[in-house]
C-alpha positions as CSV (number, residue, x, y, z in Angstrom):
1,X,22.4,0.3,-18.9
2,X,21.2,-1.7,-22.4
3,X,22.7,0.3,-25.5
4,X,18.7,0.3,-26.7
5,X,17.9,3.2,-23.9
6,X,21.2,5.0,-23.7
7,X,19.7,7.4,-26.6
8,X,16.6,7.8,-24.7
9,X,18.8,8.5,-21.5
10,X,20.5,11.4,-23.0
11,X,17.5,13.4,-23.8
12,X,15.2,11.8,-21.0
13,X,14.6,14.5,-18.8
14,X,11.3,15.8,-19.3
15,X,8.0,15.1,-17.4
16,X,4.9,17.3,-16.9
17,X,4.6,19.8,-13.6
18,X,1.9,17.7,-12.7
19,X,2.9,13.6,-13.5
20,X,5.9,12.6,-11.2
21,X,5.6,8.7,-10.7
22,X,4.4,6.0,-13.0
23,X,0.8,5.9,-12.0
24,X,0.1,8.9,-13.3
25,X,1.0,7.7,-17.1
26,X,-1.1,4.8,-16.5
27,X,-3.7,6.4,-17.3
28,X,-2.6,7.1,-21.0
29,X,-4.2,5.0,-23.9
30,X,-2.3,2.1,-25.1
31,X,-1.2,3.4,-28.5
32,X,0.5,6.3,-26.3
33,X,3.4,3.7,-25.0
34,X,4.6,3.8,-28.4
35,X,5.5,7.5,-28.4
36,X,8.9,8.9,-28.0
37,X,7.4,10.4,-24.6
38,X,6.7,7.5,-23.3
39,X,10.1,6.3,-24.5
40,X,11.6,8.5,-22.9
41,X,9.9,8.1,-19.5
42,X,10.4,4.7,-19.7
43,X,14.3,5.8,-19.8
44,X,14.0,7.7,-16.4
45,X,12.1,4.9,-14.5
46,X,14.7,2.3,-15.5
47,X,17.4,4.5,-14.5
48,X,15.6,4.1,-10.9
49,X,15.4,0.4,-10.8
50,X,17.8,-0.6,-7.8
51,X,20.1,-3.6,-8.3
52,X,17.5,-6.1,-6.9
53,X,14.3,-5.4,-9.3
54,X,12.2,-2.8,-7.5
55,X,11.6,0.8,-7.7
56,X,12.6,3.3,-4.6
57,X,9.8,4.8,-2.5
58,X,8.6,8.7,-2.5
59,X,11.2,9.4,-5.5
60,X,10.0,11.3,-8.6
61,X,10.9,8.7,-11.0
62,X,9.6,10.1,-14.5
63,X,11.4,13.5,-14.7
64,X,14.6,13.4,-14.9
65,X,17.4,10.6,-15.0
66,X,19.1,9.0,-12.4
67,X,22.2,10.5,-11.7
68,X,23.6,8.7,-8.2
69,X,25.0,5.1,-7.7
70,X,22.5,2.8,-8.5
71,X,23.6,0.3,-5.4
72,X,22.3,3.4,-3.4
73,X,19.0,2.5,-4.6
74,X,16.4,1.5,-2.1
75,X,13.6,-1.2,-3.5
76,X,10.5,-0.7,-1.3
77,X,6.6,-1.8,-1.7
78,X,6.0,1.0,0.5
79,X,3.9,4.4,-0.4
80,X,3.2,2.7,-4.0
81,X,6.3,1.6,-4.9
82,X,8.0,-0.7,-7.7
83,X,3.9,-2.4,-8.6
84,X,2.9,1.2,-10.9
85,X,6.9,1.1,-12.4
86,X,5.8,-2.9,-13.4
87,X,2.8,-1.8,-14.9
88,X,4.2,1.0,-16.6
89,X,6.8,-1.4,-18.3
90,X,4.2,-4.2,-19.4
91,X,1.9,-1.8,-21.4
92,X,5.4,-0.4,-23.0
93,X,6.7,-3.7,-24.0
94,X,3.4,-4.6,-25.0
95,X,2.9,-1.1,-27.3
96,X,6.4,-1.6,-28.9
97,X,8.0,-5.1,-27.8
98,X,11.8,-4.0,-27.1
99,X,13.0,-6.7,-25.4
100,X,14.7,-4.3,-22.7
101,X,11.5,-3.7,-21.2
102,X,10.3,-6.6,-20.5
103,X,13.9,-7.9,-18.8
104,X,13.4,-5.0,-16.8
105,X,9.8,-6.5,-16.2
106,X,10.9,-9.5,-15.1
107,X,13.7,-8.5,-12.9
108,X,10.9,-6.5,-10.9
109,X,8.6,-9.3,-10.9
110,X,11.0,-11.8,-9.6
111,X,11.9,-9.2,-7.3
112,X,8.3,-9.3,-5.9
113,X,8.2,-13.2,-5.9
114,X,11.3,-13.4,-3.9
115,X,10.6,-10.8,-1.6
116,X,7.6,-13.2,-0.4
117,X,8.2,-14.8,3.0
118,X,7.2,-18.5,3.6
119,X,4.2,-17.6,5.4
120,X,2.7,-15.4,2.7
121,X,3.6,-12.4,3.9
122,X,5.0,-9.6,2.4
123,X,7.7,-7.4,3.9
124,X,8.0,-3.1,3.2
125,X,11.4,-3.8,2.0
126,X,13.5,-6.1,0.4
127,X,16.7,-7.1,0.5
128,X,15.2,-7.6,4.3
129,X,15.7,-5.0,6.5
130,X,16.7,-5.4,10.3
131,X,14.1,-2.6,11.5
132,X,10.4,-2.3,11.4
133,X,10.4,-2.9,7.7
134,X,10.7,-6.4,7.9
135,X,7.5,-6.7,9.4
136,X,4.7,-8.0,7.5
137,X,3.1,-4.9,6.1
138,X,0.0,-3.7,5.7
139,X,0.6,-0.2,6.6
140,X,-0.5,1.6,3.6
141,X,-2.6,-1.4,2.1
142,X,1.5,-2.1,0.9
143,X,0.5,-6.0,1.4
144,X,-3.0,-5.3,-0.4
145,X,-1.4,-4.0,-3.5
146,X,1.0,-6.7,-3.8
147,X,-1.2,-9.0,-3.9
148,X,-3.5,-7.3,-5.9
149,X,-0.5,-7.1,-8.4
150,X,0.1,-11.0,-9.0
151,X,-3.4,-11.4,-9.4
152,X,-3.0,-8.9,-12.2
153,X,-0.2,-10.4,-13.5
154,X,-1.6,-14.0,-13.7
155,X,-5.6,-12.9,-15.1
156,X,-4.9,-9.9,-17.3
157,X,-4.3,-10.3,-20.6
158,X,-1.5,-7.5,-20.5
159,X,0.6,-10.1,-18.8
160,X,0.1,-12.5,-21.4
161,X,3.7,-12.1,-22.7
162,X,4.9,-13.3,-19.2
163,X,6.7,-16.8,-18.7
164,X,3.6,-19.0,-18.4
165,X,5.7,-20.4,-14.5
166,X,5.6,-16.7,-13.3
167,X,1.9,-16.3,-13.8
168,X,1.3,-19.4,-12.1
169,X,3.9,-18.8,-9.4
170,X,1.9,-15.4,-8.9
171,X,-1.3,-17.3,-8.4
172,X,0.9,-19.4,-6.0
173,X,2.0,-15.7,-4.3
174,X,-2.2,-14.7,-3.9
175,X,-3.3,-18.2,-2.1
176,X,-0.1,-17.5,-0.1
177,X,-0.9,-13.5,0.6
178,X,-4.1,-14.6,1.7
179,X,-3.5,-17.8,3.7
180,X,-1.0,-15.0,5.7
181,X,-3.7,-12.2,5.7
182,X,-6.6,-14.4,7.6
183,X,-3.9,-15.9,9.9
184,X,-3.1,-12.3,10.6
185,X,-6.9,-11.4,11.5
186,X,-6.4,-10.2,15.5
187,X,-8.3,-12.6,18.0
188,X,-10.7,-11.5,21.1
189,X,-12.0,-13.9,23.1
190,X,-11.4,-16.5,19.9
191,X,-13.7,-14.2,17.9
192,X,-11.5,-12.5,14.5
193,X,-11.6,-8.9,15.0
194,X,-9.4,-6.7,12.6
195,X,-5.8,-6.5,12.0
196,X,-2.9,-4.6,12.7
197,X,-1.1,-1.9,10.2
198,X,2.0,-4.2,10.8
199,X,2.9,-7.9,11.7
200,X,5.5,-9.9,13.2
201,X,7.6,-11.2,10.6
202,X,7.7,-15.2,12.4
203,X,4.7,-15.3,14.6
204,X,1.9,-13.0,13.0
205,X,1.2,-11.1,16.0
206,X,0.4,-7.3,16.0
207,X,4.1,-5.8,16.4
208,X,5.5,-1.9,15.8
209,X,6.7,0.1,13.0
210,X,7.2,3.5,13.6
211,X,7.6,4.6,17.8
212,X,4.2,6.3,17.0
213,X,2.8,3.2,15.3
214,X,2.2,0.5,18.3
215,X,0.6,-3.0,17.9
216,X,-3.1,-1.7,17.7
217,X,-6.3,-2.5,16.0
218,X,-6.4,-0.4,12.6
219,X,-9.3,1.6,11.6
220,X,-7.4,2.1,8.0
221,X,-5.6,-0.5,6.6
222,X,-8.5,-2.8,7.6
223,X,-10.3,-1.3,5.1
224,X,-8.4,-2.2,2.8
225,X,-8.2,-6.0,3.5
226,X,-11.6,-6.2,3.9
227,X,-12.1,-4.6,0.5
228,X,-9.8,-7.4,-1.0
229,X,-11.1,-10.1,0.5
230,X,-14.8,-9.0,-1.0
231,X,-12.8,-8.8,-3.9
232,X,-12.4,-12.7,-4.4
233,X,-14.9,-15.0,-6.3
234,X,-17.2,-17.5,-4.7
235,X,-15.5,-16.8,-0.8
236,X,-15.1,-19.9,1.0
237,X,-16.9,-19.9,4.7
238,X,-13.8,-18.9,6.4
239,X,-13.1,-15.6,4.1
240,X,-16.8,-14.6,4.9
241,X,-16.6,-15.1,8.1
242,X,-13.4,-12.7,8.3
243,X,-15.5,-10.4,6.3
244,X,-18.3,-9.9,8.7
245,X,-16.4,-10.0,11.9
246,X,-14.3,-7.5,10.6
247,X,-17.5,-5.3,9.4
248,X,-18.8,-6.1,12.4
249,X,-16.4,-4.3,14.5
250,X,-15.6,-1.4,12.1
251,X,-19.4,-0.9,12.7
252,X,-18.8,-1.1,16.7
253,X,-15.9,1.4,16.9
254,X,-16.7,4.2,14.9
255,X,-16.5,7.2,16.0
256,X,-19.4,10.1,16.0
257,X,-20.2,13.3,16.7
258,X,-16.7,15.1,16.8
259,X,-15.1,17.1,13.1
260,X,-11.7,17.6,12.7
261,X,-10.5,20.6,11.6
262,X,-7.4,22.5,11.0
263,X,-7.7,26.4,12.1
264,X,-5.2,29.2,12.7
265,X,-2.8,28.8,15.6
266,X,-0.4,32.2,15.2
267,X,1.7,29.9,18.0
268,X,2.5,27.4,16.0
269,X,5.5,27.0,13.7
270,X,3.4,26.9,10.5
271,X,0.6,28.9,11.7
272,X,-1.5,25.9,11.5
273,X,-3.4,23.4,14.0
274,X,-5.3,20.4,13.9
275,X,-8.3,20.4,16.6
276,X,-11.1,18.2,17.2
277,X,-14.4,19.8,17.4
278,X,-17.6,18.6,18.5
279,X,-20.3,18.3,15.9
280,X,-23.4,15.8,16.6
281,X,-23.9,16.3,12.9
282,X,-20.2,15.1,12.0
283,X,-20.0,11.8,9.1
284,X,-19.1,8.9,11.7
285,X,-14.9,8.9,11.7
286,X,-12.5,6.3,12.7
287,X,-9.5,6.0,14.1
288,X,-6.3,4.9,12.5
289,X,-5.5,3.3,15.5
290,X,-7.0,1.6,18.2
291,X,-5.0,0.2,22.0
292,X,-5.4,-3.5,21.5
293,X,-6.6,-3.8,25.3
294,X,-9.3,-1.2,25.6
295,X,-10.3,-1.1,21.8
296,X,-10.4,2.9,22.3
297,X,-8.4,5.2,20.1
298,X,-5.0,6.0,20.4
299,X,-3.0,8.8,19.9
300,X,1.1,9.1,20.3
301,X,4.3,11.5,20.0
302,X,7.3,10.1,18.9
303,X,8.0,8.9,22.6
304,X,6.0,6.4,22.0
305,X,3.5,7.1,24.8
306,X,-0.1,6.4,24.0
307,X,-2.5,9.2,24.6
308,X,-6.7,9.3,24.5
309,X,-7.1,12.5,22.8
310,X,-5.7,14.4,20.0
311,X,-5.2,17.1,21.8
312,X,-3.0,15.3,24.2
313,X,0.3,15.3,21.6
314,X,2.4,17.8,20.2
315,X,2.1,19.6,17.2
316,X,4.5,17.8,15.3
317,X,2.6,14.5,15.1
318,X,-0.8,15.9,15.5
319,X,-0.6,17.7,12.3
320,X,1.8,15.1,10.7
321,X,0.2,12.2,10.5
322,X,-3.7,11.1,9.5
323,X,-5.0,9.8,13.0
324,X,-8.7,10.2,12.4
325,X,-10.3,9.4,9.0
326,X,-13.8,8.8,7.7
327,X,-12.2,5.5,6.3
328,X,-14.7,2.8,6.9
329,X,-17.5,5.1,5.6
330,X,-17.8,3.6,2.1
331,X,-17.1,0.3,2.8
332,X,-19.8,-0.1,5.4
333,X,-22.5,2.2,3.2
334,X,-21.9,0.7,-0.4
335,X,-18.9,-2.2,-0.4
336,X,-20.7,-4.4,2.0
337,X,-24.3,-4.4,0.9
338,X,-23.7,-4.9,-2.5
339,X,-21.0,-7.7,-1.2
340,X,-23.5,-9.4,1.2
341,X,-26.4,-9.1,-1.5
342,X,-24.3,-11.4,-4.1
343,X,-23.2,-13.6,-1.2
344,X,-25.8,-13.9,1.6
């Protein structure tokens, strides 16, 4: 640890009830990252940065120091990740300009850039992993905010104190990320459909993470990708054509007339179940996944064994995990008309 934080560390263990990760204190105004509180924060989240540049994943890492072996320390992009730590350290260099922050800046940074496979995509972990997580990953629009991330870094002027090759390298990153994301776009019948929550780190192809998350069709994370790719300025042919396939099916496969809702079950172990009910006057849901044969929703324990229903797994993973959502709803009501009015 730099002799600059070490009197920070020794006091640095306060946070708020309610702000436990860096996100949270982006929200503060700028002249805030000079206060001793932020100071202070900025202590703890160091104390979290893992030997390789990135930030562990569902860790509280604004209330209280560090205390284990840092070479335990997971980097992820995974649940948010190391991109709010990054951001949290520019606007504190830039509010007070110690020159510990932005090494630490960096260090994550390059961390990101590295982590980068040829192809463009981005695994959930890095150093590489030899299960599911070196995947390309989309699962939790991880691959979405990286990429949104190094588009930050090389357009906003908060970045403006970083090494004029990084920024450029970042832009590199983006037209990489994205080369990789409309590769990834599944095929039917050599029409682009959607894309998978996870993809094969060499050949692209919808692949498994979890033994409850199989190759499929998502009817999340697409949402995300498709929200990105609007994102971009003056969309060649190609990204509008992913863009309206993709709409296109997210219009074809939702789901209607049925409410999820979570009602007493004295049976189960927290008294708590998750049923689907019918209701023709239900908002149109979607499914998070879809069976890559039969384009029809899938459900699954951790056996691995796809059911057709909700009701057809056990409690554990029916209540555990978000397998309906109305996910596509805003997209398809407000994203994409006001997309396809500025780019008929």
């Amino acid at each position: 640890m730099r002799p600059a934080l070490l009197l920070f560390l020794a006091c640095a263990t306060w946070a708020s009830a309610a702000e436990k990760g860096a996100r949270d204190f982006l929200k503060k105004p700028d002249a805030w990252y000079a206060s001793a509180e932020a100071k202070q924060t900025a202590a703890i989240i160091l104390s979290y940065q893992a030997d390789s540049g990135g930030w562990p994943k569902n860790t509280d890492t604004v209330s209280q120091v560090y205390a284990g072996k840092r070479a335990d320390l997971q980097a992820t992009f995974d649940n948010g990740a190391t991109l709010d730590e990054l951001r949290f350290l520019a606007r504190i260099f830039n509010a007070t300009k110690a020159e510990a922050y932005r090494q630490a800046f960096d260090r994550g940074l390059a961390h990101v850039l590295v982590a980068q496979y040829a192809h463009g995509g981005w695994p959930q972990y890095y150093p590489l992993s030899k299960q599911y997580h070196r995947h390309v990953t989309f699962n939790d629009n991880s691959m979405v905010r990286i990429m949104e991330f190094v588009r930050e870094v090389k357009y906003d002027a908060r970045y403006a104190f970083v090494d004029a090759k990084q920024r450029e390298a970042c832009q590199t990153a983006f037209d990489k990320g994205l080369a990789c994301t409309l590769k990834c776009q599944i095929m039917v019948d050599a029409k682009p459909t959607v894309w998978c929550a996870q993809h094969d780190a060499q050949t692209l192809l919808p692949t498994q993470a979890r033994s409850y998350e199989l190759p499929s069709f998502s009817g999340s994370e697409s949402v995300g990708i498709v929200r990105l790719l609007m994102s971009l300025d003056q969309p060649t042919p190609e990204i509008k054509a992913s863009i309206e396939a993709a709409v296109q099916w997210l219009k074809q496969h939702k789901v209607t007339g049925l409410r999820i809702e979570t009602v007493d079950d004295p049976k189960a172990s927290k008294g708590k179940d998750r049923v689907v009910v019918k209701d023709p006057k239900a908002p149109a849901l979607w499914a998070r996944f879809y069976d890559l044969k039969t384009g029809q929703p899938y459900f699954c324990d951790r056996d691995g064994i796809p059911k057709p229903a909700l009701a057809d797994i056990g409690h554990e993973r029916r209540n555990g995990y978000s397998w309906y959502g109305e996910y596509a709803r805003d997209l398809l009501e407000k994203d994409y008309p006001r997309w396809k009015q500025a780019n008929p």
